[in-house]
Structures are given as C-alpha cells and as structure tokens.
Backbone as CSV, one residue per row, in Angstrom:
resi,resn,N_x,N_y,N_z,CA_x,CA_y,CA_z,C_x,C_y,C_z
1,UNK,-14.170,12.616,9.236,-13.971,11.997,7.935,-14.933,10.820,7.816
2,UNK,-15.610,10.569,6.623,-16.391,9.604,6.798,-15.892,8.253,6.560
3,UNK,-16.248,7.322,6.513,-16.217,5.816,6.005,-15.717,5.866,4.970
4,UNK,-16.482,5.980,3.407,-15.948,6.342,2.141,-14.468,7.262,1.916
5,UNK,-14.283,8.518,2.775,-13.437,8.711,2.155,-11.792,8.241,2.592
6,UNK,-12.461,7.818,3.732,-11.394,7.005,4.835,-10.548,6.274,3.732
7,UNK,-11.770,5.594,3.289,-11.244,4.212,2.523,-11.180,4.491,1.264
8,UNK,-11.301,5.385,0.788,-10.690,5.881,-0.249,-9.011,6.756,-0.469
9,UNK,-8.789,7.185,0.539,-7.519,7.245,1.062,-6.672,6.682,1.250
10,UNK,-7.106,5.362,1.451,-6.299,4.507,2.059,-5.951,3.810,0.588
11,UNK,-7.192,3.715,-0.047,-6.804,2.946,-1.463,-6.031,3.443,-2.198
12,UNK,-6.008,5.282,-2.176,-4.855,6.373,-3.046,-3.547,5.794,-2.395
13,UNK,-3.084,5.714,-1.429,-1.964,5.059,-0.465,-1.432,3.729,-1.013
14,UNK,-2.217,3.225,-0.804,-2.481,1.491,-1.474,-1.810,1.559,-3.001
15,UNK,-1.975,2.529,-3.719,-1.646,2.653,-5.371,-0.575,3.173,-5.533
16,UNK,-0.350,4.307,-4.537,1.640,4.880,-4.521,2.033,4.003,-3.782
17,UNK,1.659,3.185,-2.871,2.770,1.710,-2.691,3.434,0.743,-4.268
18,UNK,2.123,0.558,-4.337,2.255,-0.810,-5.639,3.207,0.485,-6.266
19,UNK,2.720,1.607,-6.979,3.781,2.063,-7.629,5.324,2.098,-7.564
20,UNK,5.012,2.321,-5.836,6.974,2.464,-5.511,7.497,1.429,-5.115
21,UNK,6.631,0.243,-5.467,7.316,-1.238,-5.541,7.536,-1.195,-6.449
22,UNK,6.641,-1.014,-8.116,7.311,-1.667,-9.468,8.498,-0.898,-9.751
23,UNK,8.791,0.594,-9.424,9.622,1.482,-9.428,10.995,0.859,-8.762
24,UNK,10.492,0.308,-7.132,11.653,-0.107,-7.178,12.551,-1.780,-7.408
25,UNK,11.542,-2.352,-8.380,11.492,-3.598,-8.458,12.266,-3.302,-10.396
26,UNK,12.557,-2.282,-10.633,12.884,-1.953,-12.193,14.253,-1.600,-11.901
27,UNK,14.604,-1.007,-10.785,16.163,-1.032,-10.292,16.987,-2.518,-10.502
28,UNK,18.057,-2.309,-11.322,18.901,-3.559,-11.281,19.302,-3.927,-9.750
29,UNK,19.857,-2.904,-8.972,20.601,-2.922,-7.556,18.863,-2.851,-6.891
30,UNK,17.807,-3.094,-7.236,16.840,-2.599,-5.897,17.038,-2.822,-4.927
31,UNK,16.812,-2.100,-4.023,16.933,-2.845,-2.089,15.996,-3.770,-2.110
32,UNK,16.286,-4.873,-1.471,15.531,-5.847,-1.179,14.788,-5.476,0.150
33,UNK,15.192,-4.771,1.257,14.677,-4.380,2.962,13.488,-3.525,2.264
34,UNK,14.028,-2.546,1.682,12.879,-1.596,1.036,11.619,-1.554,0.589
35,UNK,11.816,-2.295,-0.564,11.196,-3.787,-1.240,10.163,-4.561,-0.092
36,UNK,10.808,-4.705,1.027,9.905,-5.697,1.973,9.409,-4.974,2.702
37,UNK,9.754,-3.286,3.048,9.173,-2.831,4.127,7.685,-2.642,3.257
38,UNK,7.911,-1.822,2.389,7.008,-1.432,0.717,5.774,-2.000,0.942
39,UNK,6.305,-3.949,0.799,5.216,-4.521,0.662,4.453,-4.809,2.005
40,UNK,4.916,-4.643,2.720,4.445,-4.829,3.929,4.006,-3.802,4.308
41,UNK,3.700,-2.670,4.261,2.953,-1.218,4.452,1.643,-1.434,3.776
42,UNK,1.747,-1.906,2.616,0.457,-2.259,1.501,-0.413,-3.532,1.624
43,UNK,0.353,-4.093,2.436,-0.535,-5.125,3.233,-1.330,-4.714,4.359
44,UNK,-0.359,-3.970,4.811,-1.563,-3.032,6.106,-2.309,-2.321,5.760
45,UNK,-2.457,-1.759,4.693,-2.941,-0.614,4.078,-4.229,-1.390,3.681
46,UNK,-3.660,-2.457,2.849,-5.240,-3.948,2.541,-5.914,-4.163,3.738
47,UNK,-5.479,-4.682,4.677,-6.103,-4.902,5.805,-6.828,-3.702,6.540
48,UNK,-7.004,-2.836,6.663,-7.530,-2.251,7.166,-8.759,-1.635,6.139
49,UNK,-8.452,-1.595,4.671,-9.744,-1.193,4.055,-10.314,-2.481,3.898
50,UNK,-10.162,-3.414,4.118,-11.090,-4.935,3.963,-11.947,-4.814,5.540
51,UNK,-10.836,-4.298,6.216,-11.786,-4.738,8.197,-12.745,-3.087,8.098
52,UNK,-12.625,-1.814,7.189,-13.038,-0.878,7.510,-14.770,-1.564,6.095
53,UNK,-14.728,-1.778,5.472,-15.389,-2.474,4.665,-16.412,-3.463,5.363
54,UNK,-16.004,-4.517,6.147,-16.878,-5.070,6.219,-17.782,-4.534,7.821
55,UNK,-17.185,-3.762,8.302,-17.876,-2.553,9.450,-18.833,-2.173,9.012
C-alpha cells in the first residue's frame, strides 16, 4: 500500500469517527465512555496521518 493511500484511509476513518461522534453527541441519553473512546480513536487516527505526512 502506498503512502497516499495509507493516508487516505486513515482520513476515510478519521470522517466515520467525527460522524459517529455528532451522531452520538445528538442522543439526549449519549454515552459519555463512548463519546470518549470515539474521540480518542480520532485522535490516533490524527496522529498518525500528521507523523505518516511529515515522513
């Protein structure tokens, strides 16, 4: 797999996160753990196309 599409993958990933945060941020009851694991997957998901980027 190359560079580009690596990190282009990762960015498709990156976009069904944010999605299934606002999704679950529109829930009256949302899980809050959920919610934090969510965002914290999409932070890793950032970090690694920023460190695969500047490679």
């Amino acid at each position: 797999m190359s560079l580009e599409s690596r990190i282009k993958e990762l960015s498709e990933r990156h976009k069904r996160l944010d999605a299934a945060i606002a999704a679950e941020l529109k829930h009256p009851a949302g899980d809050d753990v959920r919610i934090h694991e969510l965002k914290r997957k999409k932070l890793r998901l950032k970090d690694e196309i920023a460190s695969l980027r500047t490679n």
